[in-house]
Backbone as CSV, one residue per row, in Angstrom:
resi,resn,N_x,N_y,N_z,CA_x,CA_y,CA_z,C_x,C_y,C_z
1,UNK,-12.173,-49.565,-54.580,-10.762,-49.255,-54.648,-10.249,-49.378,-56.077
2,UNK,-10.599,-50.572,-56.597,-10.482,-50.622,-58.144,-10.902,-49.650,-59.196
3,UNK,-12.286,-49.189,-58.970,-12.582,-48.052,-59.728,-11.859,-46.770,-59.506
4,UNK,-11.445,-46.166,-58.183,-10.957,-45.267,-58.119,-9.463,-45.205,-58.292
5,UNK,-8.560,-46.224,-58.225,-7.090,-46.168,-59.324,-7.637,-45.908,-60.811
6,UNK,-8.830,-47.028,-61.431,-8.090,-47.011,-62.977,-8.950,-45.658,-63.364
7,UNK,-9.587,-44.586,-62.383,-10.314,-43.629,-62.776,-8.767,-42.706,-63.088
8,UNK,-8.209,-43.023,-61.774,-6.666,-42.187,-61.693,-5.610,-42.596,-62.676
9,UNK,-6.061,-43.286,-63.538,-5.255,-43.736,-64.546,-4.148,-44.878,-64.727
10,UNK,-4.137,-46.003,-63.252,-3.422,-47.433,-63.240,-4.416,-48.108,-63.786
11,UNK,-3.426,-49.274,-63.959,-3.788,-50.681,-64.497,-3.942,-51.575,-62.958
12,UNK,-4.852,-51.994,-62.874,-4.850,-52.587,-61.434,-5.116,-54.265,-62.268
13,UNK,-4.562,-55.435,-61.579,-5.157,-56.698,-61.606,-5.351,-57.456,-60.634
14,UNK,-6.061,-58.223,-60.790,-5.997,-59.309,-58.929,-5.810,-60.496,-59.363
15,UNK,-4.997,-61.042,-58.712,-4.473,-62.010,-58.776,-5.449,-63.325,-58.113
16,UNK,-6.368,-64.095,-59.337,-7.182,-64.701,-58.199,-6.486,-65.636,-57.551
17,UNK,-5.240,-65.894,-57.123,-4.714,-67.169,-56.657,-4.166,-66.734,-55.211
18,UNK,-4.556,-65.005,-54.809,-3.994,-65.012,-53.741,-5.210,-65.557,-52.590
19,UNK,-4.850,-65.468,-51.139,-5.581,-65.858,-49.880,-5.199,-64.613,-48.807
20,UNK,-5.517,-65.293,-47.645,-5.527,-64.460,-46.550,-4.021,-63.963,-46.271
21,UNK,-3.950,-63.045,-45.586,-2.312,-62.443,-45.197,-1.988,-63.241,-43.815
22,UNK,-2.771,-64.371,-43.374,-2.331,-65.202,-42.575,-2.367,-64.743,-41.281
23,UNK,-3.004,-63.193,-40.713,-3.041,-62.621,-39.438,-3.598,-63.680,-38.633
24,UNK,-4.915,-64.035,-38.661,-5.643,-65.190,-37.639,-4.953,-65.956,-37.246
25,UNK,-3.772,-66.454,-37.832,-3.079,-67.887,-37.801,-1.818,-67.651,-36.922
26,UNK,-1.158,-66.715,-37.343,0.195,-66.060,-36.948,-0.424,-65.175,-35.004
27,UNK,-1.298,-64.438,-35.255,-1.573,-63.894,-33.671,-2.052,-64.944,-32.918
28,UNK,-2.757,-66.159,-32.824,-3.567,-67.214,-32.574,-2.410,-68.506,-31.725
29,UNK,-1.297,-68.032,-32.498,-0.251,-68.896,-32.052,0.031,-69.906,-33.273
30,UNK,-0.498,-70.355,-33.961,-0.278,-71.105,-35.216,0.391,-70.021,-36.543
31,UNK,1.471,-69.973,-36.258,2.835,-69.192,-36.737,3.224,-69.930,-38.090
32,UNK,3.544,-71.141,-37.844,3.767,-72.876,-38.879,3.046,-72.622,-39.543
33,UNK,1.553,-72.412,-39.833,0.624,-72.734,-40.340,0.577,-71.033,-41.137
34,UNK,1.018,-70.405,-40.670,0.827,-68.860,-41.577,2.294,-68.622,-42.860
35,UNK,2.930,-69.746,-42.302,3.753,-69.407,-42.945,3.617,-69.497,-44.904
36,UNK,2.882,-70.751,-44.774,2.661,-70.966,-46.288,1.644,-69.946,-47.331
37,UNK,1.414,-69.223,-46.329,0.094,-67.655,-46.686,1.510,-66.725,-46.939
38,UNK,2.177,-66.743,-46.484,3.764,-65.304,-46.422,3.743,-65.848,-47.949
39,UNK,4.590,-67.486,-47.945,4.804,-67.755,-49.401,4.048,-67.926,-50.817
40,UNK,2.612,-67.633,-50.093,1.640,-67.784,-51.339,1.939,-66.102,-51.560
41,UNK,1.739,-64.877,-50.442,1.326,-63.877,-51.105,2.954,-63.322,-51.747
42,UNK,4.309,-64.084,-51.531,5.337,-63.302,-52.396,5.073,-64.129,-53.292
43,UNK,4.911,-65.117,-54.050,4.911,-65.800,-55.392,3.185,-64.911,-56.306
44,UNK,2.095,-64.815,-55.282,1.141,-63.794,-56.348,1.646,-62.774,-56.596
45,UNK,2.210,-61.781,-56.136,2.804,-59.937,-56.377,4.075,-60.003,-56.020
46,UNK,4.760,-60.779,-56.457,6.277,-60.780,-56.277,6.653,-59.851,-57.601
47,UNK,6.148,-59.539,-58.613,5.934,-58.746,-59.966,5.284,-57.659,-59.964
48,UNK,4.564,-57.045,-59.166,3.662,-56.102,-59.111,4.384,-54.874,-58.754
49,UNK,3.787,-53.553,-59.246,4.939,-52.286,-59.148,4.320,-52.177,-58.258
50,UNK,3.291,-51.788,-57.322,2.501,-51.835,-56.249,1.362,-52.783,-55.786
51,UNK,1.559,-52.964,-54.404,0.321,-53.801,-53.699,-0.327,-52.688,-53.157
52,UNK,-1.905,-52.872,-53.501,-2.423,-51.408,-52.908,-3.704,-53.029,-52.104
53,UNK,-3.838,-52.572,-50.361,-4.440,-53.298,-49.861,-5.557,-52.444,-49.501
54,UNK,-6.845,-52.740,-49.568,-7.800,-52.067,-48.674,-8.177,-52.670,-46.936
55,UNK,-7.274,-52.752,-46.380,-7.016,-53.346,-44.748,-6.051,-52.852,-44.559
56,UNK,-5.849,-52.046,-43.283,-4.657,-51.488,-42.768,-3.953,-52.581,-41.544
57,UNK,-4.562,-53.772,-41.158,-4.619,-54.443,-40.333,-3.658,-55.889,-41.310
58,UNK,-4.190,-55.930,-42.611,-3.055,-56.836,-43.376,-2.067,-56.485,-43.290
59,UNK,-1.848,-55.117,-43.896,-0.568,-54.751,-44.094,-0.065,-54.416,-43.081
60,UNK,-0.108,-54.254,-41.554,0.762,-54.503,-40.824,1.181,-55.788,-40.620
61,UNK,0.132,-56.386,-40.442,1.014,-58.390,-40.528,2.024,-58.107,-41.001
62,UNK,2.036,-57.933,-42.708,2.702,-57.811,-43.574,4.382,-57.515,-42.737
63,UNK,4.401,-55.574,-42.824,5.193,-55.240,-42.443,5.900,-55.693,-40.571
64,UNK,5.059,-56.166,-40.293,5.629,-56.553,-38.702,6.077,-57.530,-38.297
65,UNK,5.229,-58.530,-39.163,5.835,-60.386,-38.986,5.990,-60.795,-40.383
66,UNK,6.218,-60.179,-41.475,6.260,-61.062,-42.721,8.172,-61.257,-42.808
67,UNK,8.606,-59.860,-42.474,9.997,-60.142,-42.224,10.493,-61.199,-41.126
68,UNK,9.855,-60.990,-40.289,10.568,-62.029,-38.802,10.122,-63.556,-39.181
69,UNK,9.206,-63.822,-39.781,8.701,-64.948,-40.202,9.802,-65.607,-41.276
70,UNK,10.111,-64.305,-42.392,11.077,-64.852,-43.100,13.026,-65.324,-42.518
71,UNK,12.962,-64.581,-41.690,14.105,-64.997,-40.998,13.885,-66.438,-40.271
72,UNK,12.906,-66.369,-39.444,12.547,-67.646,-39.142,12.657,-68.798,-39.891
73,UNK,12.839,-69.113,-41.303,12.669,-69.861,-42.211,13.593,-70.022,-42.414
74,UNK,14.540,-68.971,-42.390,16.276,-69.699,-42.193,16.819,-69.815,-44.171
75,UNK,15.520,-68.835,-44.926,15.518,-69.090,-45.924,16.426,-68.253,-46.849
76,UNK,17.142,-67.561,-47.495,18.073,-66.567,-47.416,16.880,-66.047,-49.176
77,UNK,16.419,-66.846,-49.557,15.811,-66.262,-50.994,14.642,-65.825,-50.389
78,UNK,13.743,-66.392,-49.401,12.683,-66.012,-49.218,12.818,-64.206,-48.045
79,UNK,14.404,-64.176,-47.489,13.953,-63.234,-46.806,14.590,-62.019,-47.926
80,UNK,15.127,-62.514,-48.999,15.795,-61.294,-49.766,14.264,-60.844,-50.819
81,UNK,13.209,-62.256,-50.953,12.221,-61.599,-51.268,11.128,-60.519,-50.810
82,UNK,11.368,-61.214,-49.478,10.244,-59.995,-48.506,10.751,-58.867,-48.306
83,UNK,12.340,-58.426,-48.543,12.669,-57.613,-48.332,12.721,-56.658,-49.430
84,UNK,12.462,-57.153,-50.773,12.512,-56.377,-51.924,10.889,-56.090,-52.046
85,UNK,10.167,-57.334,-51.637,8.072,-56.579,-52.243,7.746,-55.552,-50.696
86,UNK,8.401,-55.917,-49.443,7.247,-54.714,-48.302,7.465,-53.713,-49.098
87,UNK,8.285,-52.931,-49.413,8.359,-51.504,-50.078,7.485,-51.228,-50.755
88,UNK,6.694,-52.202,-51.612,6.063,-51.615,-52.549,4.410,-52.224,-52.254
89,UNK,4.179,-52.659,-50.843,2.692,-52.568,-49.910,2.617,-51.424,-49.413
90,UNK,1.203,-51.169,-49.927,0.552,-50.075,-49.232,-1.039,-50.070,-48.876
91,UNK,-1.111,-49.214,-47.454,-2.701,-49.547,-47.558,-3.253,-48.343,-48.027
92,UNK,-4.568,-48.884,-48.290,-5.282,-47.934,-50.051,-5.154,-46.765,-49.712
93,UNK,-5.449,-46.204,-48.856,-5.292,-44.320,-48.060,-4.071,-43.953,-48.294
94,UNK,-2.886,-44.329,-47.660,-1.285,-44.369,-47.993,-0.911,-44.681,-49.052
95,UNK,-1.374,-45.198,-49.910,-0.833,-45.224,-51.242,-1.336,-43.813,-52.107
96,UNK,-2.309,-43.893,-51.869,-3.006,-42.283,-52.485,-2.355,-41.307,-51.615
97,UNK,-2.151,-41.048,-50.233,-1.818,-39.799,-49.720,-0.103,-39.776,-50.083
98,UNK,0.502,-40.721,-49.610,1.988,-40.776,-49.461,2.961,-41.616,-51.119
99,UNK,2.240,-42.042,-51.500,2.910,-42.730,-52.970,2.301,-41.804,-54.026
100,UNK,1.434,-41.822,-54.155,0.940,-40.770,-55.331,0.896,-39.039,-54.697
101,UNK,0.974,-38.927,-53.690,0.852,-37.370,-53.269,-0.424,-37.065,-53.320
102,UNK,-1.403,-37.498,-53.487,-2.883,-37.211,-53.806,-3.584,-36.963,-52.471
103,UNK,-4.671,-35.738,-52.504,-5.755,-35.772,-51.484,-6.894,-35.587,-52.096
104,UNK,-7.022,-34.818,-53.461,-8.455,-34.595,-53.516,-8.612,-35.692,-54.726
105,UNK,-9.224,-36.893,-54.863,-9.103,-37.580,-55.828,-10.569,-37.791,-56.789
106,UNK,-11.257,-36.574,-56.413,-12.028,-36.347,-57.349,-13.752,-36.874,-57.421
107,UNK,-13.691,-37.550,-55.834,-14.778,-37.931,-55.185,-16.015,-36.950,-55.145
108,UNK,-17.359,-37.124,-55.381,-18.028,-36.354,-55.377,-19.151,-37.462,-54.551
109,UNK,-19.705,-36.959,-52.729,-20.530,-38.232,-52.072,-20.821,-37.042,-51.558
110,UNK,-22.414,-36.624,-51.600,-23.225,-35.748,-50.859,-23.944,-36.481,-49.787
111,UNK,-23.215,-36.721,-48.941,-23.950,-37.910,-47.448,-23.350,-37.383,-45.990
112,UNK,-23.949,-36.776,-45.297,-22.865,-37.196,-44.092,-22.032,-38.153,-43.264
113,UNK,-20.939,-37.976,-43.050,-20.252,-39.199,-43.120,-18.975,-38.960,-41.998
114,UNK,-18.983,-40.065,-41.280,-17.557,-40.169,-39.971,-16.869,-41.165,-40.352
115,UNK,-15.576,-40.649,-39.775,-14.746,-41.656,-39.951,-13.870,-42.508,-38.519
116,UNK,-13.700,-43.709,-39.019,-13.288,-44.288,-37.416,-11.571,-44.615,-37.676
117,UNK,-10.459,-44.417,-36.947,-9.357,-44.530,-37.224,-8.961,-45.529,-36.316
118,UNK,-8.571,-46.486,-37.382,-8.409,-48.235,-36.717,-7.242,-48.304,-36.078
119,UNK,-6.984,-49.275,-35.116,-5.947,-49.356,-34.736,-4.493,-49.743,-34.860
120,UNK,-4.739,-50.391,-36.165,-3.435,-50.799,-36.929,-3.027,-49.381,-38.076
121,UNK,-3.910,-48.814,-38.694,-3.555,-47.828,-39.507,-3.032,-46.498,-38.605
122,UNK,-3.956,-46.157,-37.188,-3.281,-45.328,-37.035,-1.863,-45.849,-35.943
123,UNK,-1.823,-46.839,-35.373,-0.341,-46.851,-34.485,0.510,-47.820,-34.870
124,UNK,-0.132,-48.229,-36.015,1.133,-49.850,-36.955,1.520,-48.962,-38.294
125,UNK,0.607,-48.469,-38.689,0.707,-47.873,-40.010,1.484,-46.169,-40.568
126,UNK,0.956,-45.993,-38.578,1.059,-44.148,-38.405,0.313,-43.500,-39.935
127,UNK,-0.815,-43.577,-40.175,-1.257,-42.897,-41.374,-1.506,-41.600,-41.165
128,UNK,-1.743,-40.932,-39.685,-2.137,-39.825,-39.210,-2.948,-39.335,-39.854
129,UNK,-3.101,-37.851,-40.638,-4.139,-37.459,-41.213,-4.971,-37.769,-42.335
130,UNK,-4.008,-38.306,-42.894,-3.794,-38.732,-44.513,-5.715,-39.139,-44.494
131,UNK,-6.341,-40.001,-43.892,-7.759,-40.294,-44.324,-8.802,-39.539,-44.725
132,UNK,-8.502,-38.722,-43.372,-9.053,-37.230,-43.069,-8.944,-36.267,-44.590
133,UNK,-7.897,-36.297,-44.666,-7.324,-35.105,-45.813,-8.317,-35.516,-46.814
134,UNK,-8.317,-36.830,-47.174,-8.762,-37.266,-48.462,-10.686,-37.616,-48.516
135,UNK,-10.891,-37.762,-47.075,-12.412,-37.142,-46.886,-12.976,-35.846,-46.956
136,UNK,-12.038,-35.081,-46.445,-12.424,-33.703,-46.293,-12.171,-32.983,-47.827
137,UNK,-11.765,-33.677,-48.902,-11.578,-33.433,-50.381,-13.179,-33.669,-50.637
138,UNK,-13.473,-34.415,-50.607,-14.578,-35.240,-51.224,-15.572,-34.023,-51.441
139,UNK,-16.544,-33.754,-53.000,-17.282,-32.612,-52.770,-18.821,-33.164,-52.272
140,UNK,-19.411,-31.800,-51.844,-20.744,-32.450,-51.192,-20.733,-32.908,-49.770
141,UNK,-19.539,-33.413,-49.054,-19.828,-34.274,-48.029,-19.709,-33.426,-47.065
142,UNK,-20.744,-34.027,-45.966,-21.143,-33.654,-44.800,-19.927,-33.860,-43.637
143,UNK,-19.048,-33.804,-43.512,-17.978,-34.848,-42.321,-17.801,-34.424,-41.071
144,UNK,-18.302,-35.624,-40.114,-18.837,-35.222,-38.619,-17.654,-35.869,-38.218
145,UNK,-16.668,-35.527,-37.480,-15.808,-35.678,-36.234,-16.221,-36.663,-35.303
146,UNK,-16.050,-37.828,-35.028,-16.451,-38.925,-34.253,-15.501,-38.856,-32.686
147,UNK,-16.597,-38.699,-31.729,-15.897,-38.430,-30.437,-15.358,-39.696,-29.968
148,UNK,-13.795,-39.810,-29.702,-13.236,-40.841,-29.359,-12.397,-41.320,-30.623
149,UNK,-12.463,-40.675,-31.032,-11.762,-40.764,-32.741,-11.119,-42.077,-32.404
150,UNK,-9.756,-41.963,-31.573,-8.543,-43.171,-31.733,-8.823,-44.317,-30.759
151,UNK,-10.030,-44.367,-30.731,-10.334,-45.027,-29.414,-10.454,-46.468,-30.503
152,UNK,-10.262,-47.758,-29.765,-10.367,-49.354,-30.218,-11.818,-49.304,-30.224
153,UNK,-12.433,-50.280,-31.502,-13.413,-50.891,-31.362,-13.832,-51.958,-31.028
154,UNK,-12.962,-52.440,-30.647,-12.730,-53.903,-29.433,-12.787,-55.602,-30.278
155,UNK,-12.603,-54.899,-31.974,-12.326,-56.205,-32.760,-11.342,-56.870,-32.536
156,UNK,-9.733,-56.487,-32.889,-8.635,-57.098,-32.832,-8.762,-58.649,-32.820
157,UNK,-9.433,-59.130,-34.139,-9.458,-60.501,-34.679,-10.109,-61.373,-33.499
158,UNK,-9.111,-62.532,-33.071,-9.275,-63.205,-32.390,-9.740,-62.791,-30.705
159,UNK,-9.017,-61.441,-30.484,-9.799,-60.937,-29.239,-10.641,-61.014,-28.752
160,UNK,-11.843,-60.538,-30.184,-13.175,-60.810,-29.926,-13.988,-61.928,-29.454
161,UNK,-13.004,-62.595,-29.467,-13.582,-64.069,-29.121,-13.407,-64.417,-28.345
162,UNK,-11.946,-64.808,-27.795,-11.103,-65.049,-26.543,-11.418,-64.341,-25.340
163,UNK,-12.040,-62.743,-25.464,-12.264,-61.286,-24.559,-13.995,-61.137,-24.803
164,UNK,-14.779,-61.638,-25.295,-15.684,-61.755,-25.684,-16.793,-60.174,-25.153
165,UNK,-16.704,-59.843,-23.671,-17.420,-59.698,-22.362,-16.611,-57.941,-23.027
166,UNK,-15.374,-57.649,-22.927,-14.755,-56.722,-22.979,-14.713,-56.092,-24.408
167,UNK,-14.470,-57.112,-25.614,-14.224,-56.573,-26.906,-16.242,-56.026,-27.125
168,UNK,-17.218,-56.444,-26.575,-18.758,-56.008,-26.372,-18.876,-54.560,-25.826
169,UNK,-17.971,-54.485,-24.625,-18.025,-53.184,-24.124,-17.521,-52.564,-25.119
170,UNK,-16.507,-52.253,-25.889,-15.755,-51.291,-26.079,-16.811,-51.539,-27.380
171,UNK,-16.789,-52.194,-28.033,-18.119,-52.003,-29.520,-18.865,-50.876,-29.040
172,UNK,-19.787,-51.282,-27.530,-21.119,-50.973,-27.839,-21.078,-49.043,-27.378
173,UNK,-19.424,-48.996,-26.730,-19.165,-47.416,-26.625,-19.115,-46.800,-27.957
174,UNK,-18.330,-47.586,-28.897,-18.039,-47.133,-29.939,-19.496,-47.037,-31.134
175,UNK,-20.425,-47.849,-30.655,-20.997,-47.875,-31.750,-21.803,-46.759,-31.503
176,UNK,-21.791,-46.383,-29.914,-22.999,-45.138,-29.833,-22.213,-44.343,-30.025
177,UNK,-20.582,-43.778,-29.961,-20.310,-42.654,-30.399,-20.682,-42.556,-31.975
178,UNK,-20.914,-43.666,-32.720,-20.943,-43.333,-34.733,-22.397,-42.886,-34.294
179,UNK,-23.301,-43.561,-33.724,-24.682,-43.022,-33.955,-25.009,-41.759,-33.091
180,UNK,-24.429,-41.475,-32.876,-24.387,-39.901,-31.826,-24.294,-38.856,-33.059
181,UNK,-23.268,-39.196,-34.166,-23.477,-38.405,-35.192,-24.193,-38.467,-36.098
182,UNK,-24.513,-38.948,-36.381,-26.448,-38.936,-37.441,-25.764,-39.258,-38.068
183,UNK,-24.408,-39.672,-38.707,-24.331,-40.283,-40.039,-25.116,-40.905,-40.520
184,UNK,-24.728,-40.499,-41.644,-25.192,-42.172,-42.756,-24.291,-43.065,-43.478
185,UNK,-23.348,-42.881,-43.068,-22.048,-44.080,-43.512,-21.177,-43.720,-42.530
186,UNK,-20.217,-44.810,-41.555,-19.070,-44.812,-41.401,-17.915,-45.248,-41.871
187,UNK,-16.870,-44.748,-42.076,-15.869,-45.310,-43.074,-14.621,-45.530,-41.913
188,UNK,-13.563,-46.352,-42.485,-12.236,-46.482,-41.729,-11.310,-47.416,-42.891
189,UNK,-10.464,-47.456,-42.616,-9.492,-47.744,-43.454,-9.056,-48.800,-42.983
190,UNK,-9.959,-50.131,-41.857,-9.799,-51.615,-41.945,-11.227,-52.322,-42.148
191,UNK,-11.069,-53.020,-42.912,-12.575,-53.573,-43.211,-12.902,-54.649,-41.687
192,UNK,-12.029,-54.946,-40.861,-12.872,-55.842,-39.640,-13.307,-55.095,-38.855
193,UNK,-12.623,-53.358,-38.764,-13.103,-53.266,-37.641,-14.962,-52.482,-38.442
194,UNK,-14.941,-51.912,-39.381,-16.519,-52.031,-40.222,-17.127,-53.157,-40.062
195,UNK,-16.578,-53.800,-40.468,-17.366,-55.645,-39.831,-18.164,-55.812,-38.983
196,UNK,-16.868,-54.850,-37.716,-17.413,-55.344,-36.189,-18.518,-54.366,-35.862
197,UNK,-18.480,-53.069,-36.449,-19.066,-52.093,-36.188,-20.688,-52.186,-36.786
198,UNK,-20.385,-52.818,-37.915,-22.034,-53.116,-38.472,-22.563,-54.456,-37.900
199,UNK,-21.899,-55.219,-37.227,-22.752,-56.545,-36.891,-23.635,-55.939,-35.806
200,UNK,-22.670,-55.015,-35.052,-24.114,-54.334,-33.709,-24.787,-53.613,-34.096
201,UNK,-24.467,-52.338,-35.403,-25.752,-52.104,-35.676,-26.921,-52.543,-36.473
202,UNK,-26.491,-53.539,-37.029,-27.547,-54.741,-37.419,-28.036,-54.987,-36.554
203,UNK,-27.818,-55.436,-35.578,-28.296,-55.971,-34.262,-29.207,-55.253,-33.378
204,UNK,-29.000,-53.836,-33.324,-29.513,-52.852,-33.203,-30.762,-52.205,-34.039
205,UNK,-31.033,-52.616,-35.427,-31.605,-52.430,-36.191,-31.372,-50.919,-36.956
206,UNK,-29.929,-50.650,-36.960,-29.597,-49.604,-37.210,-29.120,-49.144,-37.799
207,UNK,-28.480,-50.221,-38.708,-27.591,-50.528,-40.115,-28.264,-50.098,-41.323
């Protein structure tokens, strides 16, 4: 993600002092305990002209409970802060399709390649095509249509754990629809649900 802004000509920095966006803590029921993650990540990029995230699953936290959290706090600086940085979060696809206007960004990957559309980017995020657009730029690439496109991969964090029996089923549908297409990379625009998707085909010996 870094190489491909400062190829596009930003200054990107990371802030090593940030942490997690506090999702595990906040869906889990430990709300109290996420809160001091809200106030770590407005004091790291409370300065930043853009947050460009590669997780579409942060940045809904972000946008869905970072405000209600701040009301919760009863804090009047902390919610006039969250209300001035969401504007300027974006996840990495949406910042290129919808902030910069960009689709073809100059990618050149001769591989065949599917893409899986997560469940926070496409019904928290609504990114709709925008991924697509910016794959189907790419020169060289092979891009296979994954049957079940919007379908869950049965991560949803803590689910997986709690649903254990069910979040397995829906993987092991999903993982044979990616290998149904001969790819050789799947991509998506949240890194857990890739996570979840390569631990079975590791498992599988297929990774």
């Amino acid at each position: 993600m870094v190489r491909v802004l400062e190829r596009l000509g930003h200054m990107v920095e990371f802030p090593r002092g940030q942490t997690c966006c506090g999702q595990m803590h906040y869906n889990t029921g430990y709300q109290a305990e996420a809160m001091p993650l809200l106030e770590r990540f407005v004091a790291q990029f409370r300065g930043a002209e853009a947050v460009v995230v590669p997780s579409s699953s942060c940045v809904a936290m972000m946008r869905d409970h970072y405000p209600k959290m701040a009301v919760a706090s009863g804090r009047a600086e902390l919610i006039a802060e969250v209300d001035a940085l969401l504007p300027r979060v974006f996840e990495f696809s949406e910042f290129l399709t919808k902030r910069l206007g960009l689709e073809d960004v100059g990618a050149y990957y001769p591989h065949r390649v599917t893409y899986h559309a997560s469940c926070h980017g496409l019904r928290n995020l609504l990114l709709g095509d925008g991924p697509m657009r910016l794959l189907k730029a790419v020169r060289g690439i092979d891009l296979v249509e994954l049957q079940g496109l919007e379908q869950c991969c049965g991560f949803g964090g803590t689910f997986a754990v709690k649903n254990a029996d069910v979040s397995s089923a829906m993987l092991a549908e999903k993982t044979t629809a990616v290998l149904n297409t001969k790819a050789e990379a799947c991509t998506a625009c949240d890194n857990s649900c890739l996570m979840h998707l390569q631990g079975r085909c590791i498992g599988r010996g297929r990774a």
